[in-house]
C-alpha positions in Angstrom: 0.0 0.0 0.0 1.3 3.3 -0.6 0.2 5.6 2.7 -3.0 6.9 0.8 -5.1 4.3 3.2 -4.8 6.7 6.4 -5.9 9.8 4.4 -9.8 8.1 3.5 -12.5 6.6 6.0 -13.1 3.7 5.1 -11.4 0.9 2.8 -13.0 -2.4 1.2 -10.0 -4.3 -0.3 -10.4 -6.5 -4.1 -7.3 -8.5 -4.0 -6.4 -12.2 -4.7 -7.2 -14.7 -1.8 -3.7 -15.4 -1.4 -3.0 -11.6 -0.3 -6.1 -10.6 1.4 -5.2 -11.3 4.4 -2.6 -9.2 4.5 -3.7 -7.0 2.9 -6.5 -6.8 5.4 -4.4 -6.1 8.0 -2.5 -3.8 6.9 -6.0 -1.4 5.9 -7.4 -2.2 9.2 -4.1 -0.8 10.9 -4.3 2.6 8.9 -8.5 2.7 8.6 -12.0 0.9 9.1 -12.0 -1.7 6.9 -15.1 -2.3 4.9 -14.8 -5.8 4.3 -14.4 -8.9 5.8 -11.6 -9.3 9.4 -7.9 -10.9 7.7 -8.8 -14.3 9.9 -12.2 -14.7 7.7 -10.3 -13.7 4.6 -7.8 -16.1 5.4 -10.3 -19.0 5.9 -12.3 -18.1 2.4 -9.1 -18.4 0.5 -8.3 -21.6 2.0 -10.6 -24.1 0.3 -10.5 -26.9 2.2 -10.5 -25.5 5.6 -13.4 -23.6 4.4 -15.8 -26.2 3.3 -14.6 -28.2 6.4 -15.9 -25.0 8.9 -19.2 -24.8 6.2 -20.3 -28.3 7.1 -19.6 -28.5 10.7 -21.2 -25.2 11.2 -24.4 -27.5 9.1 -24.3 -25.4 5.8 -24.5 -27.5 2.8 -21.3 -27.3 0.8 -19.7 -29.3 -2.0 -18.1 -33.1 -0.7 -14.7 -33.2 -0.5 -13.3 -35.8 -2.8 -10.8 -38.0 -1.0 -9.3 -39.8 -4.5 -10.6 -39.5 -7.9 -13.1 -41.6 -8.9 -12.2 -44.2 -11.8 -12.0 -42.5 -15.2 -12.2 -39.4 -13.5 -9.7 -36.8 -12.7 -9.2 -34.5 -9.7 -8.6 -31.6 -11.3 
């Protein structure tokens, strides 16, 4: 970031998953931050951990495929 952060309001971040968090962070150290906390950001970008917190939480999310299924490929 380049300083301008601490001269607005408020902030709401569009960044890739991978930097949002720090992103995050860094905004909510210099103004209010419009968005979602760095912790939540965090969690989104991690797919797994997400759709793990999703279904304990009872919220339908997609099953997580252990081994690809014959003929098919996991990616």
């Amino acid at each position: 970031m380049n300083g301008k952060q601490k001269k607005c309001d408020a902030g709401l971040l569009i960044a890739p998953d991978g930097m949002l968090p720090e992103l995050n962070r860094i905004l909510e150290e210099n103004t209010v931050n419009l968005g979602c906390s760095p912790e939540s950001a965090a969690c989104c970008a991690d797919k797994l951990l997400c759709t793990e917190i999703l279904k304990k939480a009872g919220i339908n999310a997609p099953e997580i495929a252990e081994e690809a299924k014959e003929g098919k490929s996991m990616f």
